[in-house]
N, C-alpha and C positions, 0 to 999 in steps of 0.2 A: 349378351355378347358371345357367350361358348356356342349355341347354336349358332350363330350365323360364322364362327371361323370353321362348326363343325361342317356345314354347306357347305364353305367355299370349300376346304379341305375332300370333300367327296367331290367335288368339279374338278378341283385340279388333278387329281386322282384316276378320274375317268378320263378328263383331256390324256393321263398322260399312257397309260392303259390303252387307251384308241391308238395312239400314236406309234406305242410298241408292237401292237399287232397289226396293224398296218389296214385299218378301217378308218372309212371313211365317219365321220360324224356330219350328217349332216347340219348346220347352222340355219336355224329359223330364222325367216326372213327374210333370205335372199332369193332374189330373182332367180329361175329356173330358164337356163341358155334355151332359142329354138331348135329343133327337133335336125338334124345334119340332113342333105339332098339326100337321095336315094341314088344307090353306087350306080355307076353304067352296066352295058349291057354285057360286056366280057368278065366283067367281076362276077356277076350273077351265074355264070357258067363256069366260073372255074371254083365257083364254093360249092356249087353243086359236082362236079366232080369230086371235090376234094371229102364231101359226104359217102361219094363210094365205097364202099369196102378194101381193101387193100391188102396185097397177098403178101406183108410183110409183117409178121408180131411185135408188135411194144411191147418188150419187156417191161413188168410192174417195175417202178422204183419204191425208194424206201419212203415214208408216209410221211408228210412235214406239217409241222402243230406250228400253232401260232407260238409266238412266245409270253411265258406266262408272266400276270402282273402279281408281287409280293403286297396285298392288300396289309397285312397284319406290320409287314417292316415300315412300311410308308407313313400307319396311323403312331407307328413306337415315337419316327424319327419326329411328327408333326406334335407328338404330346411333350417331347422334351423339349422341343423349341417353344411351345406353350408356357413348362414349367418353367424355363430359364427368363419367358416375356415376365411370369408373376414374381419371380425372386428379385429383380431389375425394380420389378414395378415398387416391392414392396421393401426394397435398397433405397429405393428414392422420396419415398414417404417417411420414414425411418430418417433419413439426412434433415428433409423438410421440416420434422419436429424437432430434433435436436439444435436448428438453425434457430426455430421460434422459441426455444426457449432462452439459447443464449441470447438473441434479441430482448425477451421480456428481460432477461437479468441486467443486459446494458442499461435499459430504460431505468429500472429501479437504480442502480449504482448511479446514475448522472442525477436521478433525481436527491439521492442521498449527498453527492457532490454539489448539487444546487442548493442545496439547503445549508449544507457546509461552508459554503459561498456565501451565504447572505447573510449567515450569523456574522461574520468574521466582517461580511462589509458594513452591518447595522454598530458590531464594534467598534471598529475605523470609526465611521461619523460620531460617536457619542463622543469617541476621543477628540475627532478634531471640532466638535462644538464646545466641547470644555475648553481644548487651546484658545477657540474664539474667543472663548469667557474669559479665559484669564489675561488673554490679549487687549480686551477691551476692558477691563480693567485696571490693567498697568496704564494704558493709555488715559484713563480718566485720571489714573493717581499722578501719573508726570505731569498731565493740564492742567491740575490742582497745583501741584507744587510748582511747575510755571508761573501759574499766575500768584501764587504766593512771595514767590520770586522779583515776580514783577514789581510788587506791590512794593518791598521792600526796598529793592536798589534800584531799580529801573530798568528800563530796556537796554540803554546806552550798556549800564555795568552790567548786566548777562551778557551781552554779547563778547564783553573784554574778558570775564568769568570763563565764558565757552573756550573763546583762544586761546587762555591759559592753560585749559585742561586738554586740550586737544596738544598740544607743544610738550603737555608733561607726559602722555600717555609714547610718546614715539620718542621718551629718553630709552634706553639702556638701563640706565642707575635707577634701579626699585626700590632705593634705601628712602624712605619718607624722614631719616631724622634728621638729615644735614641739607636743609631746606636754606636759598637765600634770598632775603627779602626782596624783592624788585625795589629801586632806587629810586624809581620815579612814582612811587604811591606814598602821599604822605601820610604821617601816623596819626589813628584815630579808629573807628569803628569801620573805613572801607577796608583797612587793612587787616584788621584781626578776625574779620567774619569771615573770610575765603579760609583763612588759616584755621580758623575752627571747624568749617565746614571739611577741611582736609584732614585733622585731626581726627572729626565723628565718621568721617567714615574709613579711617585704619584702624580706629576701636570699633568699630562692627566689624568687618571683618578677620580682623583677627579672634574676637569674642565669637563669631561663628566658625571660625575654626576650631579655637578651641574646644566648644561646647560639640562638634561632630566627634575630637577624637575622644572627649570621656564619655560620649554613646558608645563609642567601641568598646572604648575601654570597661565599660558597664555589662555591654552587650557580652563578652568574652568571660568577663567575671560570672554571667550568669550561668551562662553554659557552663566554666566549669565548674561552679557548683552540683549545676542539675548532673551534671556524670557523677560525679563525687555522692552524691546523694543513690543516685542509682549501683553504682558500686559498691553502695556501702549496705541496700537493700538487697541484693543479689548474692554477696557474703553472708550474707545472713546474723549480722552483727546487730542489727537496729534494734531489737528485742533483745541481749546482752547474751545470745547463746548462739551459735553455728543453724546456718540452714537443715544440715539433715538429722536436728531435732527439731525442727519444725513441722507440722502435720500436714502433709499433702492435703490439695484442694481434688474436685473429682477428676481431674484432668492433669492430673501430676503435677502442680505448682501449689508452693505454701498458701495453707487457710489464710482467707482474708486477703490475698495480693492477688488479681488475676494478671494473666499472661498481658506481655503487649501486644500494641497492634501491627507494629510495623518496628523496624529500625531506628527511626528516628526516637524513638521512646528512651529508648536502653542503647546511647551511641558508644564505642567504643570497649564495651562491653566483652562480645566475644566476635568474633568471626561467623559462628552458626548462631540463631539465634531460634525457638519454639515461639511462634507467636499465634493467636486467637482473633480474629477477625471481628467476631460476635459472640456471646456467652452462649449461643444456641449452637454454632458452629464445628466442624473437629478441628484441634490446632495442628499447624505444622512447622517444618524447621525452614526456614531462607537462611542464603547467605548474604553478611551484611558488609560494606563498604563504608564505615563511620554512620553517616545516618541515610545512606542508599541502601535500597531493597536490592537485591542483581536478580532478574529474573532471567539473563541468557548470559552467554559465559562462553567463548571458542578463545582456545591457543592453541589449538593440536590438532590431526586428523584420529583420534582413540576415540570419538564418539561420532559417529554417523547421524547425517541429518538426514539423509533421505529416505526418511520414515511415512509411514500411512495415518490417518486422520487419527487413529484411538491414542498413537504414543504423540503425537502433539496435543491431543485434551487433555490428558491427564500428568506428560511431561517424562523424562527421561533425561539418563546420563549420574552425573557423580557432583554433589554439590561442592566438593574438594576439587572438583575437575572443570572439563567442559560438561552442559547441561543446559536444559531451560526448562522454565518451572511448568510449563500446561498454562494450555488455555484457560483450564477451568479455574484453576487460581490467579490465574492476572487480570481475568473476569472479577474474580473476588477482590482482587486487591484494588480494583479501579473502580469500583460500585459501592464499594463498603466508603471510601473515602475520597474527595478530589486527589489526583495526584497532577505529579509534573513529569516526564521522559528526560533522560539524559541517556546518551549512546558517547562510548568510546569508542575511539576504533585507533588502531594504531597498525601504521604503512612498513616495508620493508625496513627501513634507516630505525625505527626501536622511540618514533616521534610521533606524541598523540595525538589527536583531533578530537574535538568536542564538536557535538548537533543537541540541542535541547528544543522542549517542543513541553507548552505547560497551556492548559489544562493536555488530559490523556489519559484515555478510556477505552475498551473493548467492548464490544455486545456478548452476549448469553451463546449458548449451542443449537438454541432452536430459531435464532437469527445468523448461525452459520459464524460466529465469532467476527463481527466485521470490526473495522479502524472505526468506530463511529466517534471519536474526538480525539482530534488531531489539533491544538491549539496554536499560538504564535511560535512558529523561529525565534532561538532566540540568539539573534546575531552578534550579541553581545561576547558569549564565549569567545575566548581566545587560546592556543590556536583554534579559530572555526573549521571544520568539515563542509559547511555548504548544506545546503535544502534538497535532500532526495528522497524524503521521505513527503512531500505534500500529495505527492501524485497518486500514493496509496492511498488517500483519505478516502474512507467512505466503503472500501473495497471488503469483500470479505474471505476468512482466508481459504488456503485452495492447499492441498496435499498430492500425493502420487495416486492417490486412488479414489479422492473426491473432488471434482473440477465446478469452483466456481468462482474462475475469474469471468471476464469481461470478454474475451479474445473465441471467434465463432467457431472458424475452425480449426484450431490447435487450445491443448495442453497447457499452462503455464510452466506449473511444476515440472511436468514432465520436461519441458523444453530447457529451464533453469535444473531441472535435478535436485532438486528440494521443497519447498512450501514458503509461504508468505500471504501476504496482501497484495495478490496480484488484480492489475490494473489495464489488463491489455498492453506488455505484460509488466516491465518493473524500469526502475529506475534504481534501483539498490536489489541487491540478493545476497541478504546477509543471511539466510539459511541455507545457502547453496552449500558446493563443498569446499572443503579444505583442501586447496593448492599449497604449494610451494608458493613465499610471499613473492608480488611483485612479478609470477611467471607472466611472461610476453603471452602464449598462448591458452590463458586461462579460459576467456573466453566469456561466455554469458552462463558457464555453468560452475565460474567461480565465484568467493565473498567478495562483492564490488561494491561500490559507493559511488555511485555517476558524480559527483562533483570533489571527488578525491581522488582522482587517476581514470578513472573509468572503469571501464569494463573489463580490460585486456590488464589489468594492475589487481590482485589478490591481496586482502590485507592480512595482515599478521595477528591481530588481535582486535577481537570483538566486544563489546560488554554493554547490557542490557539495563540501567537502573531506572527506578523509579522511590519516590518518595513523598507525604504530603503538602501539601500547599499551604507552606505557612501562615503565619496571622501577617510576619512581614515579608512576603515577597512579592516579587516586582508584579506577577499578574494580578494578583490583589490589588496592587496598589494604583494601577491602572486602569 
């Protein structure tokens, strides 16, 4: 390729060199004109005179040069246009690759969102095969009692049975004890079997009521034992002497008690608490929320989010303050044990919102920390926030100085001004900055929540918890 623009380069060079000096080049190939008549006869006598000698002198004039061609400026101007074709060239390869990479990253992200997808749909179906099951089982136990029904009164008397209860359920009056007999049923066994049958079923369900509130009441009673118990271990009373004579373990906790794992262990306890993950592990201190872990924590602009990848792995800020714990321990905290996500956020007015989201888990740093479990909504909570965090699932997270969202040609972070689980690019930026609550012109580079004001609405208070997945809660249970 360099040889043949150096060719043309010495053509055009010469073309232009001929041209300034005012030579002819002749061009191969073309026909040569025929040869002009031969002048007349008086032309031929006056160029011969004019060959005569002449008794007048030509003064010499001054000597005229052709003009000269700058061969060295011409090859400077043609190499720089060369270097400017290969910087172009090699601008454009350089884009080319950076586009196939963010390609290969969408491709992976949608196949992790595929997958994400089908767990959560293979979910759904087992749930609603079980509704079937228990659907088609009520249904068999109603046909059974139907026809046990049948057997005893007859059809005639279920039908008059049915209109009775149908007439009683669209009373007002739920008092079952001041019942009056209908007048026109005479007395005997057709009358007292409807009447019992009304009787056994206000004794179930009041007997099922009852028996739900002393689970509470059971359930409340245990817990607060188990605090009272941990209280009374962490005093250092159970052994009949004070904790600090008791002989530290190799990790700063009394011989024979190791640290907990989490919050939920020791609720109520303290506010900071030291807990140990694994016995092989080094411990560290959370802040706790009864039995919530808080892994992030904004009510002020005193701590800056728009940090680079090392102070999100490993975490920053003031656990008395705003903060959030690092990647590398919410990795730990969501591998070491199933958890569940709860997010507070709380709007200008001082009113909170709940979003929860159970199971929930992080990936490692050499998978780039992705959302890899993102479990149910749980719509339950009231007041709800709304679902704006589905859209991350799958994504992995991206900083000011390490880009790996989904989005080809731009930034996330950069365009939000903080870090996340961006998505091409977000539907929440709750690492963004700290506005004034509520400002109108926040923007997409404020803390937003797409289904709690939007984007242009900053919230006032953020808060991060996570906690274990009980023996009884509802995604278990499900």
């Amino acid at each position: 390729m360099m040889p043949k623009l150096g060719a043309l380069a010495l053509v055009f060079m010469a073309a232009i060199c001929g041209f300034a000096t005012g030579s002819v080049v002749e061009v191969p190939g073309v026909t040569q004109a025929p040869p002009p008549p031969p002048p007349p006869r008086y032309a031929q006598i006056n160029q011969t005179r004019s060959r005569r000698p002449s008794n007048f002198r030509v003064l010499p004039g001054p000597p005229t040069f052709p003009p000269s061609c700058d061969f060295k400026e011409l090859m400077a101007n043609l190499q720089d246009r060369v270097s400017v074709l290969v910087t172009l060239d090699q601008d454009q390869r350089h884009r080319l690759e950076v586009i196939d990479k963010k390609l290969d990253q969408l491709v992976e992200s949608s196949a992790a969102r595929m997958e994400s997808m089908k767990a959560q749909q293979l979910d759904f179906q087992q749930r609603l095969d079980s509704f079937e099951h228990i659907q088609r089982l009520s249904r068999s136990t109603l046909d059974e009692l139907k026809g046990e029904t049948d057997q005893v009164f007859g059809p005639r008397r279920v039908r008059q049975l049915k209109h009775k209860l149908n007439n009683r359920h669209k009373m007002k009056d739920l008092s079952r004890n001041t019942r009056d007999v209908p007048q026109d049923q005479a007395t005997g066994s057709e009358v007292s079997v409807p009447n019992r049958l009304d009787a056994l079923a206000t004794l179930l369900v009041s007997t099922n009521v009852k028996i739900r509130a002393l689970q509470i009441e059971v359930g409340n009673l245990t817990r607060t034992l188990r605090r009272q118990s941990h209280l009374i271990r962490s005093k250092g009373f159970e052994s009949g002497r004070p904790d600090f004579f008791q002989t530290p373990g190799p990790h700063g906790s009394p011989a024979g008690r190791p640290l907990p794992t989490s919050c939920a262990e020791e609720p109520l306890i303290s506010q900071f608490l030291r807990i140990q993950l694994k016995p092989q592990w080094e411990p560290f201190y959370v802040q706790c929320a009864e039995e919530w872990t808080v892994v992030l924590s904004r009510s002020s602009d005193d701590v800056s989010f728009e940090r680079g990848w090392l102070d999100y792995r490993d975490g920053f800020g003031n656990l008395a303050g705003d903060f959030f714990i690092g990647l590398n321990k919410l990795h730990a905290l969501t591998s070491s044990s199933l958890q569940e996500l709860r997010i507070v956020l709380e709007d200008s007015s001082g009113t909170e919102f709940y979003a929860g989201y159970a199971p929930f888990a992080i990936g490692s740093e050499p998978e780039l920390f992705p959302l890899s479990l993102l479990g149910r909504f749980q719509d339950d909570l009231q007041p709800n926030a709304g679902d704006s965090l589905f859209y991350h699932a799958g994504a992995k997270f991206s900083t000011l100085d390490q880009d790996n969202d989904n989005c080809v040609d731009c930034s996330c972070a950069t365009k939000h001004k903080g870090a996340g689980w961006f998505n091409n690019c977000a539907t929440t930026n709750l690492f963004g900055r700290y506005l004034a609550p509520n400002e109108k012109d926040a923007g997409e580079t404020g803390m937003w929540w797409e289904t709690l004001g939007g984007r242009n609405s900053s919230l006032k208070k953020v808060r991060w918890m996570i906690k274990p997945v009980g023996e009884g809660s509802d995604f278990l249970r499900r």
